[in-house]
N, C-alpha and C positions, 0 to 999 in steps of 0.2 A: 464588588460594586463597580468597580473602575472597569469591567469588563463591556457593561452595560453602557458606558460613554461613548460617542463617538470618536473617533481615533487623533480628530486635530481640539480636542476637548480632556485631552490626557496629558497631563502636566510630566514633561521631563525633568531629571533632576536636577538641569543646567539653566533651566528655566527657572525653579523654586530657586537655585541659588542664588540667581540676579536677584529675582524680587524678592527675597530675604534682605539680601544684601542691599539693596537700597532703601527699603523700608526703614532699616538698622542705621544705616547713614544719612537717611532724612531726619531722626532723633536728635542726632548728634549735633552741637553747635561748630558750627565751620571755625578753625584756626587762620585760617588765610584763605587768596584768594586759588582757586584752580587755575589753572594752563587754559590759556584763550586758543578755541578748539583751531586758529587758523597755527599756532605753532606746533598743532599736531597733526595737520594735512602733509607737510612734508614726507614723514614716518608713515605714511599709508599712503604714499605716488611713488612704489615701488611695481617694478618689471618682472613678471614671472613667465619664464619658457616656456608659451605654449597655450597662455591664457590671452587674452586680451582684456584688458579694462572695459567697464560698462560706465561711460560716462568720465565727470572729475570726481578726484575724490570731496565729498562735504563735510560737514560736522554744524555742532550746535554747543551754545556755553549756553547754561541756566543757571541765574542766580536769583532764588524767589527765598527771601530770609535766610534761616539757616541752611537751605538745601542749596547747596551748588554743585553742577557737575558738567562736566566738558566732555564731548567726544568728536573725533574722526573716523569715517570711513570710508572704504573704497570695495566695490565690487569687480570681480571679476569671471569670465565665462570662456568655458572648452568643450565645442559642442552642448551635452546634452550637462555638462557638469556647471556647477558655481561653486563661488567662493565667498566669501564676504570677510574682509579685515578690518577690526574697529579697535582703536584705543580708547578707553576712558580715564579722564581724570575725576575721581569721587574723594581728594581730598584724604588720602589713606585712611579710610576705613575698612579695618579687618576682612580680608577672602575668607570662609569658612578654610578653606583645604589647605590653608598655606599655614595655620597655626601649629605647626610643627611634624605632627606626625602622618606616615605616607598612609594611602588610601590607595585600597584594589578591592576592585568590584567586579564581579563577571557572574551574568545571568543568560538565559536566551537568548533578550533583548538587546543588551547593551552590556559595553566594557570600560567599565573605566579607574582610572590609577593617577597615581601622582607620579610626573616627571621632574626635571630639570632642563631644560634651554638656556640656552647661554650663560647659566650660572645663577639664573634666576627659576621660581619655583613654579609649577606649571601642573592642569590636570588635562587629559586627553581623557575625551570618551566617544566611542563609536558604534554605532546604529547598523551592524552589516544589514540586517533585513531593509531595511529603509533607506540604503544608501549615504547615510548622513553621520557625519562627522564634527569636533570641535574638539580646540585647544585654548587654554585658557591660562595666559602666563600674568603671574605677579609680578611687576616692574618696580622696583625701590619703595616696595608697601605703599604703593601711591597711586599706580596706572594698572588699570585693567585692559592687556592684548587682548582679544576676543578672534578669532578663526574659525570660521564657519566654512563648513565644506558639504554641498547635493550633490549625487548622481556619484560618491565617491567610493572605491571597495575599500580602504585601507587609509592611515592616515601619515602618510608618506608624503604627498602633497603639502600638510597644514606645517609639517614639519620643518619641511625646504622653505617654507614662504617664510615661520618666524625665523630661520636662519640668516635668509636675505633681510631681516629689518633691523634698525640698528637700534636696538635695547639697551645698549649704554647712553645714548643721544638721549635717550626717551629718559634713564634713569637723571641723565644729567639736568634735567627740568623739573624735580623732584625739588622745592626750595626749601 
């Protein structure tokens, strides 16, 4: 049946994560408040060799009842390639992938596994037909990294940029 969709009407699996994942933590009653998305602008006005920035980085805090959630972002562009890095704060609500055990996936379409980054727990999956890329780091069971990569053959890129961001600053806001 999913064949018969048009191709931006087929749901990736990083897509159903998020929106799992926030449906799951819009349930949930908030324990405190989240990170106001401007002390996460810093952590995404980071320099990558090669890329240029598209713009400043923004973000947005929403707190409508029990849902509250914070994020920052920043784009960036190389040639015919982008990027896109976003922190969210959702209040530590469980990542699916990060509940303990590792995941590896590899079909035609797409590849994806569970890493580690700077000590913290991470899933990489990648699109070679489509050129599309993403990394997805757990930060003190609290912040969602987000790394989006177009126009990318590999994910060597997504990798170098969470290395340049500083994930302990980010954990250290975790209250």
């Amino acid at each position: 049946m999913a064949d018969y969709l048009p191709q931006r009407l087929k749901f990736k699996p990083a897509i159903l994560l998020f929106l799992s994942l926030f449906l799951f933590g819009a349930t949930l009653a908030a324990r405190a408040d989240v990170v106001h998305f401007k002390e996460l602008l810093p952590l995404v006005d980071i320099k990558i060799p090669g890329w240029a920035m598209e713009g400043k980085p923004s973000g947005t805090t929403l707190k409508q009842g029990n849902v509250m959630v914070s994020e920052a972002r920043a784009s960036f562009k190389s040639g015919d390639k982008t990027l896109e890095v976003i922190i969210m704060d959702f209040l530590g609500k469980p990542i699916p992938f990060v509940m303990g055990q590792q995941l590896e996936m590899e079909s035609n379409e797409e590849t994806i596994r569970t890493i580690e980054i700077q000590g913290f727990k991470a899933m990489e999956s990648l699109r070679p037909q489509d050129k599309q890329g993403e990394l997805n780091i757990s930060v003190a069971d609290r912040f969602w990294v987000k790394i989006d990569g177009e126009g990318i053959d590999n994910l060597d890129v997504l990798k170098t940029v969470a290395q340049q961001m500083d994930l302990k600053k980010l954990a250290s806001l975790a209250k």
